[in-house]
N, C-alpha and C positions, 0 to 999 in steps of 0.2 A: 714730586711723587716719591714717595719712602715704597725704596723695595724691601719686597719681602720673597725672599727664595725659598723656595720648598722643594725638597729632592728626594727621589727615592731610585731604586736601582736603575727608572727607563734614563734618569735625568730630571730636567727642571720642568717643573711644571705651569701653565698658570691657568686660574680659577675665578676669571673675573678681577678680583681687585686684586689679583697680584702677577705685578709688572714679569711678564716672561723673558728670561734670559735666554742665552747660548746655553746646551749645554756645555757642562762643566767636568773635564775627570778629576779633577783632585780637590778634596773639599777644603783645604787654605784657601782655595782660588774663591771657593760661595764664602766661606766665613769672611774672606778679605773684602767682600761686594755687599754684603750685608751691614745693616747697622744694627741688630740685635741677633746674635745667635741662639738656637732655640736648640736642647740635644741631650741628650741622658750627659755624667758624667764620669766618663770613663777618662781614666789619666793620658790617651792622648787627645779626646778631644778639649781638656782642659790645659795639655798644655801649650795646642794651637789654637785658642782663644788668648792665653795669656803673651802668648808671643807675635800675635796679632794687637795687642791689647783690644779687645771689643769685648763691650757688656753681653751678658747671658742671661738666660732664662733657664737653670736645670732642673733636667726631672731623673735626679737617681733611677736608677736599676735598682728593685731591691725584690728578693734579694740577691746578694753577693758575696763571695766569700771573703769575709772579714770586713763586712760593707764598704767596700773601700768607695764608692761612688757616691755613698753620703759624705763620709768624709773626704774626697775631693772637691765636692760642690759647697760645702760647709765652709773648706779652707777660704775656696773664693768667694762666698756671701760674707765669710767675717770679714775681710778689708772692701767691701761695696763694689764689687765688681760682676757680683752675679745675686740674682732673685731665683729662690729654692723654692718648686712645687711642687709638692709631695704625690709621688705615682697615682698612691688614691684618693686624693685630690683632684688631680686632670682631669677638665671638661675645656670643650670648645669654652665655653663661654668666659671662664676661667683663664684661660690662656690667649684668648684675645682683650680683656678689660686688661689684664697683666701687660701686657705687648702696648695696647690702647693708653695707659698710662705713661708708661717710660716712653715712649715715642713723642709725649704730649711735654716731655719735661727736656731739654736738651742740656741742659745746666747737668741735670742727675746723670742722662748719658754719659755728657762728658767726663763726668765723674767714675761712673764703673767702669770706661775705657783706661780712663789714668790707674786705677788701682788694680785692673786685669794687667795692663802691663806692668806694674810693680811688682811683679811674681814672674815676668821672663827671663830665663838665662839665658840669650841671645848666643854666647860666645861656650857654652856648655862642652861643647864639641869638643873643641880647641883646647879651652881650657884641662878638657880630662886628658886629652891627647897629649900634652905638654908634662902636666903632672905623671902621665904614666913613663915618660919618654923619660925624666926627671928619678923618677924612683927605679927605672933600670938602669939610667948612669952609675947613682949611687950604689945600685948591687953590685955589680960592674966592676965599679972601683974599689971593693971591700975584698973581691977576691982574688 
């Protein structure tokens, strides 16, 4: 059975055909149990998709100041990691043919999980931590 999680403030819900979970506080934990995430695109749910690597289904917020959630969702529909459906677009029907398809393909899953996670920086943290640690030695030692 392919779960499908759906959450809203009580927790997970289910509806008939979709398998009821625990709930869940932190939404890494549903995106990580899920096999398609479904969610506007705001930059951190895009970048714990990408650092989950799991396919998406976005639907911008728009608007936004300086639309940044089209072009978050845009960045990950250009390497095939996510399918973009335009806010006034959204219908049930729409968005389950959408889900009904990718779920029917697992080759193409596989494919927008590999290229969701080809946009993770996993070590991001560290890495700036280091760099910053790095560029005050060097002030450091200048004076």
């Amino acid at each position: 059975m392919t779960r499908i999680l759906v959450t809203n403030d009580d927790g997970i819900h289910s509806d008939g055909l979709i398998q009821l979970e625990k709930a869940l506080k932190e939404i890494g934990d549903v995106y990580a149990l899920s096999d398609i995430v479904v969610g506007r695109s705001g930059a951190g749910t895009v970048a714990e998709i990408c650092a989950l690597g799991k396919p998406a289904i976005l639907v911008p917020l728009v608007p936004t100041g300086g639309d940044e959630q089209t072009k978050n969702a845009k960045r990950l529909a250009d390497i095939g990691g996510a399918v973009i459906i335009k806010n006034a677009d959204l219908t049930g029907p729409i968005l389950l043919d959408t889900i009904s398809v990718l779920l029917a393909d697992h080759d193409k899953l596989q494919a927008m999980s590999t290229a969701s996670g080809s946009l993770a920086t996993p070590n991001a943290a560290d890495d700036l931590a280091t760099a910053l640690i790095s560029l005050a030695s060097d002030e450091a030692a200048t004076r």
